[in-house]
Every structure is written in structure tokens, then in C-alpha cells.
PDB file of N, CA, C and O in Angstrom:
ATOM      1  N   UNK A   1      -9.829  -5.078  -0.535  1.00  0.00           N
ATOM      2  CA  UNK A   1     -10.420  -6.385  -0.766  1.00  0.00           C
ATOM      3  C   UNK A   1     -11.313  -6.735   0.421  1.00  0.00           C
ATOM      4  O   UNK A   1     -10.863  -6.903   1.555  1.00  0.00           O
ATOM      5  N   UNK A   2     -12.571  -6.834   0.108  1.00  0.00           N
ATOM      6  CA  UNK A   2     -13.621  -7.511   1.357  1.00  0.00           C
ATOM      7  C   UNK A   2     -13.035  -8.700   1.713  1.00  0.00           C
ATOM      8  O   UNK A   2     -12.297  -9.434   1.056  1.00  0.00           O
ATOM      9  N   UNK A   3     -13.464  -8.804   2.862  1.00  0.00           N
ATOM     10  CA  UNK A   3     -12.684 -10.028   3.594  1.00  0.00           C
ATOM     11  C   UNK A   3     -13.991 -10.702   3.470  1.00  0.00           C
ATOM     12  O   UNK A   3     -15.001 -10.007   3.582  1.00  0.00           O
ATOM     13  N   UNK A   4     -14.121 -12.239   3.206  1.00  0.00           N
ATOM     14  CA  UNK A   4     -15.451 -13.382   3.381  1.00  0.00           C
ATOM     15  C   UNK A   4     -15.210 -13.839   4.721  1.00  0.00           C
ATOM     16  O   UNK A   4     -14.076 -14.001   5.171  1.00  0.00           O
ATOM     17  N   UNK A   5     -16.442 -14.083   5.467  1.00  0.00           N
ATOM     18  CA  UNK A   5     -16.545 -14.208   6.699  1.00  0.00           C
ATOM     19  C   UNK A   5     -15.904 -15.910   6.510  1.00  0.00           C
ATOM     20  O   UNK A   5     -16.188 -16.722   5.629  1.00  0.00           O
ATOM     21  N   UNK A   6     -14.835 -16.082   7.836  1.00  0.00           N
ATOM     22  CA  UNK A   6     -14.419 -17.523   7.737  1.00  0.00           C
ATOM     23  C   UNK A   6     -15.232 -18.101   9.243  1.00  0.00           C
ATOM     24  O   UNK A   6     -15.454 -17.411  10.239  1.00  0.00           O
ATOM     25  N   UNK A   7     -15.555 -19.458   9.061  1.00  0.00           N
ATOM     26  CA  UNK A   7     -16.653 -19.944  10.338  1.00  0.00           C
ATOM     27  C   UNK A   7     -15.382 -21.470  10.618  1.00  0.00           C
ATOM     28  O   UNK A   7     -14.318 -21.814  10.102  1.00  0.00           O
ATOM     29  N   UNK A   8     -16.114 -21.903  11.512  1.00  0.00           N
ATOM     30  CA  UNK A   8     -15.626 -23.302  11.944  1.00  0.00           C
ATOM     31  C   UNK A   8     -16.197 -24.557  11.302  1.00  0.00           C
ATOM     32  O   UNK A   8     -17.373 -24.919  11.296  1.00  0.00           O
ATOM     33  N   UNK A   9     -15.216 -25.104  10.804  1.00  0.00           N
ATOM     34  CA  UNK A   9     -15.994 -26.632   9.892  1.00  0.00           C
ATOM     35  C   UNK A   9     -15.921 -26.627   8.279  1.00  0.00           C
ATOM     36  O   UNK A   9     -16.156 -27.592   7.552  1.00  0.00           O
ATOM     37  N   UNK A  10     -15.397 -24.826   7.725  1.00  0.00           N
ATOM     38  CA  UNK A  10     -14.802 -24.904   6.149  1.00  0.00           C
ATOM     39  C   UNK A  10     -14.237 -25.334   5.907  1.00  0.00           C
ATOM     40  O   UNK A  10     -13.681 -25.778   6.911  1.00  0.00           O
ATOM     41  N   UNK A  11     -13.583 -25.814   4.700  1.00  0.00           N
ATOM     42  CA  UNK A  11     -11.991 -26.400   4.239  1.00  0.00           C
ATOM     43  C   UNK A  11     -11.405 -25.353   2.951  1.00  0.00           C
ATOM     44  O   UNK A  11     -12.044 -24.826   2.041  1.00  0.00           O
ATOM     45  N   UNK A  12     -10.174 -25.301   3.221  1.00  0.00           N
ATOM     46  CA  UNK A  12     -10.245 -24.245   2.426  1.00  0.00           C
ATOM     47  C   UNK A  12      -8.805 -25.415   1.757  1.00  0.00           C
ATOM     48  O   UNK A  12      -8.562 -26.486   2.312  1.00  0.00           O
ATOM     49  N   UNK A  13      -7.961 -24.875   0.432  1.00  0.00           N
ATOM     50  CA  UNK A  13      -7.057 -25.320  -0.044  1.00  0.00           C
ATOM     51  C   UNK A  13      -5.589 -24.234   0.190  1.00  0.00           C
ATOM     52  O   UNK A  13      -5.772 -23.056   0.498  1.00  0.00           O
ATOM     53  N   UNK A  14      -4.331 -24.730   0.026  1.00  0.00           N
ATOM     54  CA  UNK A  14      -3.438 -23.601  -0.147  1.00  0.00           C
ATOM     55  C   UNK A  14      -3.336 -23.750  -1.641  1.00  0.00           C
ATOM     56  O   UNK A  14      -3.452 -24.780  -2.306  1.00  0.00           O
ATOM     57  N   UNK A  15      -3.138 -22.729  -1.970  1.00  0.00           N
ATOM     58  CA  UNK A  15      -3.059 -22.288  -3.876  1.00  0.00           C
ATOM     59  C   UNK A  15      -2.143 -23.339  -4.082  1.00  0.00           C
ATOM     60  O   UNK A  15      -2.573 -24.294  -4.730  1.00  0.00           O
ATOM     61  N   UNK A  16      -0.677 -23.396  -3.574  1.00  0.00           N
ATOM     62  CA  UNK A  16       0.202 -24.185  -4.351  1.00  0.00           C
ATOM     63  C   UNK A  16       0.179 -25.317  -4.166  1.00  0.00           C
ATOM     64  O   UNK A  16       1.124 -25.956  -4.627  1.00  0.00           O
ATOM     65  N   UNK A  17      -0.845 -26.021  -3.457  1.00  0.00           N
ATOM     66  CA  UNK A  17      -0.935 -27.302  -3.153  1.00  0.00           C
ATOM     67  C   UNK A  17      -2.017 -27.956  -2.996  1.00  0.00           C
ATOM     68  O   UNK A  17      -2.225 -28.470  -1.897  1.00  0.00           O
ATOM     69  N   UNK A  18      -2.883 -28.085  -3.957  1.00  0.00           N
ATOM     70  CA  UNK A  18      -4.649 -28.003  -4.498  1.00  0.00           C
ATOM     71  C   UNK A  18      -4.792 -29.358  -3.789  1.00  0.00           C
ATOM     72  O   UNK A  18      -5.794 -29.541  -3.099  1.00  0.00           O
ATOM     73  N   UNK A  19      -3.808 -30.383  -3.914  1.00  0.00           N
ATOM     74  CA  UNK A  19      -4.589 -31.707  -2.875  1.00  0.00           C
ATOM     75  C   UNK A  19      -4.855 -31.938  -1.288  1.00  0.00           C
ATOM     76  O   UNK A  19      -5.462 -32.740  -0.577  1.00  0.00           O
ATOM     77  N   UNK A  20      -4.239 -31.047  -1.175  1.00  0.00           N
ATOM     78  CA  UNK A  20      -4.342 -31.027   0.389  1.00  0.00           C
ATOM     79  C   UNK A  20      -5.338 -29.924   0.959  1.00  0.00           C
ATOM     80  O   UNK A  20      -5.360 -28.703   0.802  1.00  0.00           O
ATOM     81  N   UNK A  21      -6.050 -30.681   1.585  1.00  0.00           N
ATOM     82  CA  UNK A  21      -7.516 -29.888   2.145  1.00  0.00           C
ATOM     83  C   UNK A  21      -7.444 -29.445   3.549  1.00  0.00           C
ATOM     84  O   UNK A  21      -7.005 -30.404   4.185  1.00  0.00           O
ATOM     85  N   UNK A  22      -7.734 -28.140   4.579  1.00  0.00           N
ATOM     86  CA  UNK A  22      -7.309 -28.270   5.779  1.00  0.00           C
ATOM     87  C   UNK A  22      -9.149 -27.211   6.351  1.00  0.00           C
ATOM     88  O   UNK A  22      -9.751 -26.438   5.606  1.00  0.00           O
ATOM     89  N   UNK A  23      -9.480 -27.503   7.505  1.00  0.00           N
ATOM     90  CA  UNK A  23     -10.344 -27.430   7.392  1.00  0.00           C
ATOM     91  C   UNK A  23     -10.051 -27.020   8.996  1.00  0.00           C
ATOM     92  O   UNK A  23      -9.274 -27.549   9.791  1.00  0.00           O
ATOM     93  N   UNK A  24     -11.105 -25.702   9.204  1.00  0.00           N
ATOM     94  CA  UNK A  24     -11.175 -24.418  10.738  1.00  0.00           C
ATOM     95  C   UNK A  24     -11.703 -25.249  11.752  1.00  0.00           C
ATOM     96  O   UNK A  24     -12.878 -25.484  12.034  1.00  0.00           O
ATOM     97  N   UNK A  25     -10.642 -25.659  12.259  1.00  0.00           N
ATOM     98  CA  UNK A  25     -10.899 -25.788  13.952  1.00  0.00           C
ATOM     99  C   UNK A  25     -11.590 -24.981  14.870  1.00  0.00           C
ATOM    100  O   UNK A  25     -12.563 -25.286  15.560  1.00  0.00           O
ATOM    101  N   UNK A  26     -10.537 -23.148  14.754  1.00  0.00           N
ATOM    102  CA  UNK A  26     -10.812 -22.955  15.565  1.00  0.00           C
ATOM    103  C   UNK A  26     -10.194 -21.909  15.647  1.00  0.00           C
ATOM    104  O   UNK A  26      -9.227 -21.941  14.886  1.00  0.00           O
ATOM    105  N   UNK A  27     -10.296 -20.693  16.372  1.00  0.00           N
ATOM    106  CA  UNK A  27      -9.846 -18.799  16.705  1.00  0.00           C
ATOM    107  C   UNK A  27      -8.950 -18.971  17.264  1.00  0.00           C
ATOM    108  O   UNK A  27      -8.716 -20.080  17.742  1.00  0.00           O
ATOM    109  N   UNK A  28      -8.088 -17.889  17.412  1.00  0.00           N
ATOM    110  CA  UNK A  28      -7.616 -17.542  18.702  1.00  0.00           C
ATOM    111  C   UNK A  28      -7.793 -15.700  18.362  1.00  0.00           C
ATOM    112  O   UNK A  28      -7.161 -14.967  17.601  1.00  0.00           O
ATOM    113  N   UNK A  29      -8.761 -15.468  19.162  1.00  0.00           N
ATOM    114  CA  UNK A  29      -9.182 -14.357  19.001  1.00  0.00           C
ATOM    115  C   UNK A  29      -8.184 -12.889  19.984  1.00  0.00           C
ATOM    116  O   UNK A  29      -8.526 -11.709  19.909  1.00  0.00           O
ATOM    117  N   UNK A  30      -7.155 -13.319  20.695  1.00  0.00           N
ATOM    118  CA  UNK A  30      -6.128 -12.952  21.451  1.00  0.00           C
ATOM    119  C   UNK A  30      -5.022 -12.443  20.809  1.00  0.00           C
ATOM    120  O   UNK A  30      -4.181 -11.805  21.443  1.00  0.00           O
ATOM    121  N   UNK A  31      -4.915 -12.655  19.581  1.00  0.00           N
ATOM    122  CA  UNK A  31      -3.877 -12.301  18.725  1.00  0.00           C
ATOM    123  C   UNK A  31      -4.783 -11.150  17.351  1.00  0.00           C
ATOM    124  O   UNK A  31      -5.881 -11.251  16.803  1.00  0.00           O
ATOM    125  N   UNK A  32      -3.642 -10.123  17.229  1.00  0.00           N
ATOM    126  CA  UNK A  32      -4.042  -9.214  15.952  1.00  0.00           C
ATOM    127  C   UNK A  32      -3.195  -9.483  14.719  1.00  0.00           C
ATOM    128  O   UNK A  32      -1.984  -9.427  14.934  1.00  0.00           O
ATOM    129  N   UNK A  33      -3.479  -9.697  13.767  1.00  0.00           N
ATOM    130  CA  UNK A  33      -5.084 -10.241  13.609  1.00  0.00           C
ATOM    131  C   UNK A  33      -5.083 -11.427  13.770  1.00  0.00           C
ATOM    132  O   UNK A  33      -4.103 -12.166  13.682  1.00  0.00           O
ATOM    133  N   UNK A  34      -6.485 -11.805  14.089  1.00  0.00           N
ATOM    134  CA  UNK A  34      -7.138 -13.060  14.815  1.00  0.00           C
ATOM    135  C   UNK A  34      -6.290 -14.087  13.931  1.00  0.00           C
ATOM    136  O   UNK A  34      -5.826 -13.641  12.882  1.00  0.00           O
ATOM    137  N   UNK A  35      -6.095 -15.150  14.194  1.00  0.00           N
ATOM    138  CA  UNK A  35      -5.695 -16.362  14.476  1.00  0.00           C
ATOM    139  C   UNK A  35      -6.434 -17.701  14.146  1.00  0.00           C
ATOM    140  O   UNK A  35      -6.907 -18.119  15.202  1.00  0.00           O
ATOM    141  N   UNK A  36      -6.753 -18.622  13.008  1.00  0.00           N
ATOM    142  CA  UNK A  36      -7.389 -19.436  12.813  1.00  0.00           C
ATOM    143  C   UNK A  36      -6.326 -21.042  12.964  1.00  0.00           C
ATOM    144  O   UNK A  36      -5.171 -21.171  12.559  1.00  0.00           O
ATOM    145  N   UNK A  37      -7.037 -21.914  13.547  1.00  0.00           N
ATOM    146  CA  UNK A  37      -6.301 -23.339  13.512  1.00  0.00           C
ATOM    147  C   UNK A  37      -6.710 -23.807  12.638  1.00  0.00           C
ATOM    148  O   UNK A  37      -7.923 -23.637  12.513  1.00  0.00           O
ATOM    149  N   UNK A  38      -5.898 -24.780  11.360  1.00  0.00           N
ATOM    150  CA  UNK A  38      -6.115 -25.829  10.483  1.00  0.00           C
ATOM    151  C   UNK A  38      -6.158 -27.128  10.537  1.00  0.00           C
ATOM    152  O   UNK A  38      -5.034 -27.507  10.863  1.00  0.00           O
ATOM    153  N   UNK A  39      -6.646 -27.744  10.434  1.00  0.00           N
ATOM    154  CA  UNK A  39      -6.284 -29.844  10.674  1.00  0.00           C
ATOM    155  C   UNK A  39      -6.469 -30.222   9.081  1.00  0.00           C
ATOM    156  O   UNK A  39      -7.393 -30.136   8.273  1.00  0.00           O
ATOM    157  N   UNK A  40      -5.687 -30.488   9.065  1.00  0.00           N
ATOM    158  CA  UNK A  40      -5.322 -31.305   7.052  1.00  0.00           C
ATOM    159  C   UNK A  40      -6.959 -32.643   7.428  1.00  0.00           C
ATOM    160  O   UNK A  40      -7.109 -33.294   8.461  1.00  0.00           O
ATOM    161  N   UNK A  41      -7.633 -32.639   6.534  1.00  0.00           N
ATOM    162  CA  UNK A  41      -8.345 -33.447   6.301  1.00  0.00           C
ATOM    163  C   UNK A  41      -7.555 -34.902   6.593  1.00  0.00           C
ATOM    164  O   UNK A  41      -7.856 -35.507   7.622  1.00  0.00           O
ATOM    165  N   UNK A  42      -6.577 -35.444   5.715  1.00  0.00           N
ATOM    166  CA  UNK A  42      -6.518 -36.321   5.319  1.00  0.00           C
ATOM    167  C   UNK A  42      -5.269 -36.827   6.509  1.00  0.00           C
ATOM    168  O   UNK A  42      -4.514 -37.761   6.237  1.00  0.00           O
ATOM    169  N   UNK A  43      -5.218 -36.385   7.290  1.00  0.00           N
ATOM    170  CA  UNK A  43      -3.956 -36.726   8.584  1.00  0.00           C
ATOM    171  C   UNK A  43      -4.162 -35.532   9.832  1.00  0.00           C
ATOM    172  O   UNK A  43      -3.352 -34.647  10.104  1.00  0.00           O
ATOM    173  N   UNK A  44      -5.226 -35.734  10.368  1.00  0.00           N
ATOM    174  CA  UNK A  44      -5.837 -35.440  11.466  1.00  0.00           C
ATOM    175  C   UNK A  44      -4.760 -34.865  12.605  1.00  0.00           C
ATOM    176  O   UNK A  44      -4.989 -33.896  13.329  1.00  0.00           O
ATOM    177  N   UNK A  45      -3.706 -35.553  12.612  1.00  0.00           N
ATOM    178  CA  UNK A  45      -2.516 -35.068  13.662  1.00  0.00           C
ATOM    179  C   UNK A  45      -1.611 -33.998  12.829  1.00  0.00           C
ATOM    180  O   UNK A  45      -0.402 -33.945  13.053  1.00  0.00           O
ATOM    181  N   UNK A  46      -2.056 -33.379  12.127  1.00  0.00           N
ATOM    182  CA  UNK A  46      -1.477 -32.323  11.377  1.00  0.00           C
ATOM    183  C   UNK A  46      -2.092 -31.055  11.414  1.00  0.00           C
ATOM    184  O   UNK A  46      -3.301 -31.078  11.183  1.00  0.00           O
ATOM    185  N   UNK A  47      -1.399 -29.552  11.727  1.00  0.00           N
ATOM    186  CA  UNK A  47      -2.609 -28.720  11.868  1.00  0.00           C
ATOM    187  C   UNK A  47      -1.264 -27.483  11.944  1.00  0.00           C
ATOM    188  O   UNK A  47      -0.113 -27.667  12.341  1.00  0.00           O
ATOM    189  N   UNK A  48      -1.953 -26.086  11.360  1.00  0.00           N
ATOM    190  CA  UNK A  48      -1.237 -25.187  11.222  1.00  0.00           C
ATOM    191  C   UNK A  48      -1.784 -24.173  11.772  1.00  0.00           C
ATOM    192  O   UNK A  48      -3.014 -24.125  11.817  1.00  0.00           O
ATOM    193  N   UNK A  49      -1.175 -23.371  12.191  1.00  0.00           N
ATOM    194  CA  UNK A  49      -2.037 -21.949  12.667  1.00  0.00           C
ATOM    195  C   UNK A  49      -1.824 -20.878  11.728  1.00  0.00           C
ATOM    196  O   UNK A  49      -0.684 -20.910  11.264  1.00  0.00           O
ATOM    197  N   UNK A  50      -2.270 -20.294  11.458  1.00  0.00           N
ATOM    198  CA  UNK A  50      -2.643 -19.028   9.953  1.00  0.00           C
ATOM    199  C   UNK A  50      -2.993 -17.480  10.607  1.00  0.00           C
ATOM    200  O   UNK A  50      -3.323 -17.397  11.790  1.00  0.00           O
ATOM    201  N   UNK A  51      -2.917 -16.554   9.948  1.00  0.00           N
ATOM    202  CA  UNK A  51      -3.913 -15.600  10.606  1.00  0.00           C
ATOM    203  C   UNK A  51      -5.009 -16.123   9.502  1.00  0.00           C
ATOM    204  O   UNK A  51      -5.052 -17.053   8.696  1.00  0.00           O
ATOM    205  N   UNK A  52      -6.096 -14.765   9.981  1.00  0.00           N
ATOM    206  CA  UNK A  52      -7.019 -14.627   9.361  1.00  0.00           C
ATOM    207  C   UNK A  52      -7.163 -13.990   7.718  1.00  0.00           C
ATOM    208  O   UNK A  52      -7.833 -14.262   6.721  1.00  0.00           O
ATOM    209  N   UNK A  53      -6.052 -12.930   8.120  1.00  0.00           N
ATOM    210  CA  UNK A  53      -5.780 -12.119   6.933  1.00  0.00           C
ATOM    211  C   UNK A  53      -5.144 -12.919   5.461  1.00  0.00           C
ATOM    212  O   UNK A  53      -5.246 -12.542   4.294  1.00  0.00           O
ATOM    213  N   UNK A  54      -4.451 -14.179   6.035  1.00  0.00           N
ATOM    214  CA  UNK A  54      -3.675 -15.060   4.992  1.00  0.00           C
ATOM    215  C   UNK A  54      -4.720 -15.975   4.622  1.00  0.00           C
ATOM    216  O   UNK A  54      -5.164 -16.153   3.487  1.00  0.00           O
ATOM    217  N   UNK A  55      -5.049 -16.503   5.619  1.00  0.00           N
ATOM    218  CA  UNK A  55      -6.806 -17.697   4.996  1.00  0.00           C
ATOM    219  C   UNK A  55      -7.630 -16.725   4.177  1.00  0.00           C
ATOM    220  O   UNK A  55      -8.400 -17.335   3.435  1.00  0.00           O
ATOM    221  N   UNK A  56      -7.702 -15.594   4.089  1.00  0.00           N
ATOM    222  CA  UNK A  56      -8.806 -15.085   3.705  1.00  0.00           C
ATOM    223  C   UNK A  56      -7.953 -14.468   1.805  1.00  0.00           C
ATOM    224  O   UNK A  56      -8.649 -13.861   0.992  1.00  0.00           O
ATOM    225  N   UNK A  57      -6.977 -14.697   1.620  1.00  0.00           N
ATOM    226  CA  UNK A  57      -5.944 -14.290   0.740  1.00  0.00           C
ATOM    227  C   UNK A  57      -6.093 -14.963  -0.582  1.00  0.00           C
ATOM    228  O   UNK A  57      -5.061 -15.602  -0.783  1.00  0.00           O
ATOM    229  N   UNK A  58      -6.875 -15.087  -1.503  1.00  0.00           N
ATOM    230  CA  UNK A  58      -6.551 -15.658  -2.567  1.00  0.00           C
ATOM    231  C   UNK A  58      -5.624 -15.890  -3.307  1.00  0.00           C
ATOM    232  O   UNK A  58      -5.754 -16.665  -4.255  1.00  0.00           O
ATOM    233  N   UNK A  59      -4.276 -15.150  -2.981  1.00  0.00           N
ATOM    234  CA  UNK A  59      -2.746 -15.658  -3.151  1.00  0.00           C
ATOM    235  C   UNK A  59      -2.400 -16.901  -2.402  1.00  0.00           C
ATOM    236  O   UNK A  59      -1.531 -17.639  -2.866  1.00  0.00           O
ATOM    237  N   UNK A  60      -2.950 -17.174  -1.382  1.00  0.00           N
ATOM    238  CA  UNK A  60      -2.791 -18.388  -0.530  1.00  0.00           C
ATOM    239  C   UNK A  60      -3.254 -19.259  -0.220  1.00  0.00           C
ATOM    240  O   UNK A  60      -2.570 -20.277  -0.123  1.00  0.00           O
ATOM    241  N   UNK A  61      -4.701 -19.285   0.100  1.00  0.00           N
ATOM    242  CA  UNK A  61      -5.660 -19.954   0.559  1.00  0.00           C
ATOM    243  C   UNK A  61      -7.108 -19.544  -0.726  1.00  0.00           C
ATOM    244  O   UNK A  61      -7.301 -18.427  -1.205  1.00  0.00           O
ATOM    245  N   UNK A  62      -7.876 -20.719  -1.003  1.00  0.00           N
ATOM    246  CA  UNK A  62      -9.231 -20.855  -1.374  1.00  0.00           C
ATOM    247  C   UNK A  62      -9.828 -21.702  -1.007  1.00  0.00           C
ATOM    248  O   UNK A  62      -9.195 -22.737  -0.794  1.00  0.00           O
ATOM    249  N   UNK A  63     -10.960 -21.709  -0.809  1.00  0.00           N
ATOM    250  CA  UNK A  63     -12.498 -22.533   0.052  1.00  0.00           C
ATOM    251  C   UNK A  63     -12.007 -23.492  -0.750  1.00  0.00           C
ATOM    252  O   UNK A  63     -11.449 -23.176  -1.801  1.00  0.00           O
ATOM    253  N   UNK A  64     -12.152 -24.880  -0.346  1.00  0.00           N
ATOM    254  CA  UNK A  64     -12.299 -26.177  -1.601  1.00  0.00           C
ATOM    255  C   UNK A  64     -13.673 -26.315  -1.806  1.00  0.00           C
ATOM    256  O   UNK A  64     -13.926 -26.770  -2.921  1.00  0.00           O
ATOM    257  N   UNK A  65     -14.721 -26.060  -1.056  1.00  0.00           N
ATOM    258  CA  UNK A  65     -16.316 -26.734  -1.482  1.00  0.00           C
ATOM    259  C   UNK A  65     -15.795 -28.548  -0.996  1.00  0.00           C
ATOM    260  O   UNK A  65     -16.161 -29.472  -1.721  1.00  0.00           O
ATOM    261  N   UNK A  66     -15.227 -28.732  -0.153  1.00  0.00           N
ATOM    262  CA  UNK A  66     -15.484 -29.672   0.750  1.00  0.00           C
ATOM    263  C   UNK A  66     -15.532 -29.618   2.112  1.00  0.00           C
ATOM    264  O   UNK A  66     -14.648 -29.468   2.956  1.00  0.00           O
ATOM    265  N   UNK A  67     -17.178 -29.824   2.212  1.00  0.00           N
ATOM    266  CA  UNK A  67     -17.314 -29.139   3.941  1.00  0.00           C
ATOM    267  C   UNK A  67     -17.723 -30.629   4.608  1.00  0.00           C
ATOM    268  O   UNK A  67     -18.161 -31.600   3.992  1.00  0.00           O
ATOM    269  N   UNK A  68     -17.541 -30.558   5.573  1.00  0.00           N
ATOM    270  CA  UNK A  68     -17.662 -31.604   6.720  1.00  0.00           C
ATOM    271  C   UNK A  68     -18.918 -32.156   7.112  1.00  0.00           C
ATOM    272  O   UNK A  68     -19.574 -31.389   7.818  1.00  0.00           O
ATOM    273  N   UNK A  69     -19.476 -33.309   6.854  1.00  0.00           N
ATOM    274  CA  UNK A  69     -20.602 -33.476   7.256  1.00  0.00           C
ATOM    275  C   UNK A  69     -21.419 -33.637   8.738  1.00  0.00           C
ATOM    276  O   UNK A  69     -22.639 -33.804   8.756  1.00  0.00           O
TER     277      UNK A  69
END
């Protein structure tokens, strides 16, 4: 499976939970495989760390098409 390049400022959804939007902070390029930070749109003091390989997973994660202005 090609991996889609992930950038800073997407929002992506988790599959089982389509209302909640969380959107790339940020790398941690120090860890294999790399390391992306999340902040939930909608509660800013909320934020998960993921790899890359799971954000990029269509079992888990999909883009919402709500990007940050």
C-alpha cells in the first residue's frame, strides 16, 4: 500500500469515530517509524501521538477534507 504524504495543518478522522476531527501538529522524526502529534479540533487541550504508519491506515485514520484556514 503507497503511503500519502502526511504534512502539518491536515485533519484527518479515526474510522470509528467520524465526529471527531484531529488535525497534524507535528513529527517526531526520532522515533521508527516517525511519529505524528494530533490536537482534536474541537478541544484544543486534547492531542494524541500516532505513528505515521497508523495515520496513514485506512483501517484507522482518513483525511476529513477539513483543513485549517
Amino acid at each position: 500500500m503507497a503511503r500519502v504524504p502526511v504534512e502539518i495543518g491536515q485533519s484527518f478522522r479515526k474510522t470509528e469515530s467520524q465526529w471527531v476531527v484531529w488535525t497534524v501538529d507535528s513529527f517526531n522524526e526520532n522515533t521508527q517509524p516517525v511519529h505524528v502529534r494530533l490536537t482534536r479540533v474541537d478541544d484544543p487541550t486534547t492531542s494524541i501521538t500516532v505513528s505515521i504508519d497508523v495515520l496513514s491506515d485506512p483501517r484507522h485514520y482518513r483525511r476529513s477534507g477539513v483543513e485549517p484556514e
